[in-house]
Phi, psi and omega in degrees: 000129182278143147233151217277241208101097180264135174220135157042031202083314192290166196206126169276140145256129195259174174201156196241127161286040191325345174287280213245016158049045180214149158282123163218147226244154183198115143314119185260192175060015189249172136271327168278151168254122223238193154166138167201141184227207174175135163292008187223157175295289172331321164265035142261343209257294203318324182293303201303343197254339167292320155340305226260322165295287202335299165353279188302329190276329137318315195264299180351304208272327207249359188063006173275178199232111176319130158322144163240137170347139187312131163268009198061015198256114177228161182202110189240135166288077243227144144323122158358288201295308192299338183291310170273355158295284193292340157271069100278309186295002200266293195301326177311317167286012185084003179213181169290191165303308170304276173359273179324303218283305194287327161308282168295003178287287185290294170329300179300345190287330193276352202236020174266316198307000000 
C-alpha cells in the first residue's frame, strides 16, 4: 500500500527509510522534483507543506508558472479504429467512454504498484 499525503492538491508519496530512520515525501505528478523529509509523521506533514509554499513561492519570485496538480480533465489522441474499438466495449459494458477509459486507468495504475 502507497501512502498519500495531500497538500493544496499536490500529492505526495511517503516511505519510511529504515538506513536513516526517516520518513520521506516525494511529490508526484511534477517534473520538477520536489522531496522532504522528517523523523516524525508531524515533522514530515510540516516539511511537506513548507516543500510546497517554498515551491510556490520559487516559481513566483523566478516568474515561472508553478505545475499544478492533475486536474482529471485529459485529451488523448488515439488512432481511430481503437477510439471505435473502445465505444463498443465501453457500450457493451454498460457504460460510457469516460466510465470504461476511467475504470481501466485505475486498475492498471493499481495493479502497478
Amino acid at each position: 500500500m502507497m501512502n498519500v499525503m495531500t497538500y493544496k492538491g499536490y500529492k505526495a508519496r511517503v516511505e519510511f527509510d529504515p538506513r536513516d530512520n526517516i520518513f520521506v515525501g516525494h511529490i508526484l505528478g511534477m517534473d520538477d522534483s520536489i522531496s522532504f523529509h522528517g523523523k516524525t509523521v508531524d515533522e514530515l506533514k510540516e516539511q511537506f507543506v513548507i516543500a510546497i509554499t517554498h515551491y510556490l513561492a520559487d516559481c513566483k519570485a523566478t516568474g515561472r508558472k508553478p505545475e499544478k496538480p492533475a486536474s482529471g480533465k485529459m485529451m488523448l489522441r488515439i488512432p481511430p479504429e481503437l477510439h471505435a474499438k473502445a465505444l463498443v466495449m465501453a457500450r457493451a459494458s454498460g457504460k460510457s467512454l469516460n466510465q470504461w477509459v476511467a475504470e481501466l486507468f485505475s486498475k492498471t495504475a493499481h495493479s502497478s504498484r
